[in-house]
N, CA, C and O atoms as CSV, one atom per row, in Angstrom:
chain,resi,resn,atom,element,x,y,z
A,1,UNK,N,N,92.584,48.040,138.245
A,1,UNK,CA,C,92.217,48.018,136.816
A,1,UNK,C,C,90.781,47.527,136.642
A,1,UNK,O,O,90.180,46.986,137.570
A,2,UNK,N,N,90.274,47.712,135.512
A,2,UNK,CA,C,89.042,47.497,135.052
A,2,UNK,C,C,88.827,46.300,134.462
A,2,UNK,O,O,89.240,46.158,133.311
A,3,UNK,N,N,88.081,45.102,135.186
A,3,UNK,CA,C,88.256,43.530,134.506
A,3,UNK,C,C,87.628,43.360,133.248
A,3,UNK,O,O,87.898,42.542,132.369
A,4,UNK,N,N,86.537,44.456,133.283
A,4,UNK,CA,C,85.182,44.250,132.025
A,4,UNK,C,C,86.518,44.590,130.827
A,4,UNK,O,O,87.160,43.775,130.165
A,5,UNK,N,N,86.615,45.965,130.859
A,5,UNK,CA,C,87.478,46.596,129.956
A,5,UNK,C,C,88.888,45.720,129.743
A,5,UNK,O,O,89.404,45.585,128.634
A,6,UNK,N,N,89.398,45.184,130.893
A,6,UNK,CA,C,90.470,44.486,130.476
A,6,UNK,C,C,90.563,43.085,129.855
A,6,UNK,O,O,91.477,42.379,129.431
A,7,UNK,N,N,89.434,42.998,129.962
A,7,UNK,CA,C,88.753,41.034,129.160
A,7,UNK,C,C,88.635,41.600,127.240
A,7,UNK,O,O,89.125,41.056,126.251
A,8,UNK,N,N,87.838,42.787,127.343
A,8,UNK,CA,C,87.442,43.217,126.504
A,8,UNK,C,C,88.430,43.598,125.566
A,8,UNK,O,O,88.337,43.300,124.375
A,9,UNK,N,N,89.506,44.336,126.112
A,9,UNK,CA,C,90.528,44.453,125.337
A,9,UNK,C,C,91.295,42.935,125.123
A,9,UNK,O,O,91.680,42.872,123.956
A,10,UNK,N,N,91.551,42.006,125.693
A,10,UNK,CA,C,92.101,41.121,125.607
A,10,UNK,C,C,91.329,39.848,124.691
A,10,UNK,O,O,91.832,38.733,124.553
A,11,UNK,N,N,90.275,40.188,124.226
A,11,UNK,CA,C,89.270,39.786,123.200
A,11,UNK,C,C,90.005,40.347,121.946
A,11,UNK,O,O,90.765,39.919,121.078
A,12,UNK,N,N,89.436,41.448,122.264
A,12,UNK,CA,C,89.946,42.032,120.663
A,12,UNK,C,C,91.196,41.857,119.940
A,12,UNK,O,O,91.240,41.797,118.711
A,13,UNK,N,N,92.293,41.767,120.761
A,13,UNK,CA,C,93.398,41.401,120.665
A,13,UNK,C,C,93.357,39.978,120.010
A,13,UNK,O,O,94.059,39.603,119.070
A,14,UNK,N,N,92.462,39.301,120.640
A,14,UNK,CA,C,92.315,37.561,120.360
A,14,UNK,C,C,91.961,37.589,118.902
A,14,UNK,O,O,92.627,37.043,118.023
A,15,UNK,N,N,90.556,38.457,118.670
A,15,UNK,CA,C,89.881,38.256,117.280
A,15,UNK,C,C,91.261,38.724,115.921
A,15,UNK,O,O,91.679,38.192,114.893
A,16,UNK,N,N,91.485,39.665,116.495
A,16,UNK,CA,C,92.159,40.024,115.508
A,16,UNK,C,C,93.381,39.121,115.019
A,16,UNK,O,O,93.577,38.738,113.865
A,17,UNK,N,N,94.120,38.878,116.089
A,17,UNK,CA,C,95.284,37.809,115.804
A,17,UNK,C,C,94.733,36.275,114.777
A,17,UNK,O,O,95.415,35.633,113.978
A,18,UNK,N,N,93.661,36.115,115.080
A,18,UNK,CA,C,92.657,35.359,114.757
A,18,UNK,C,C,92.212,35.192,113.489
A,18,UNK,O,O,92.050,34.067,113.017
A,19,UNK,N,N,91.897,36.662,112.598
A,19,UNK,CA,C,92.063,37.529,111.475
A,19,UNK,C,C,92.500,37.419,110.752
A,19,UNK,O,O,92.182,37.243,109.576
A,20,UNK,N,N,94.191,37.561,111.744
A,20,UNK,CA,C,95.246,37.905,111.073
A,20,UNK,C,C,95.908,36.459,110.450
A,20,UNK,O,O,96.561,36.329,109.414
A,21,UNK,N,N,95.643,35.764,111.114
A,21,UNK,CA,C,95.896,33.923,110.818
A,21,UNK,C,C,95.222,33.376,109.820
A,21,UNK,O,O,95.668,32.508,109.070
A,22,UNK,N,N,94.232,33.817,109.781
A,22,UNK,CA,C,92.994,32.977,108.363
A,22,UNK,C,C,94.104,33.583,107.030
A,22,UNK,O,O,93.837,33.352,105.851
C-alpha cells in the first residue's frame, strides 16, 4: 500500500470527524 496516500486519507477522515464534532 501507499503510506503518503494512506496517511492522507487517514487525515481527512480525522478533519472531517473533527467537523463533524464542532
Amino acid at each position: 500500500m501507499n503510506a503518503p496516500a494512506l496517511i492522507s486519507e487517514l487525515t481527512r477522515i480525522g478533519v472531517e470527524l473533527k467537523v463533524e464534532d464542532e
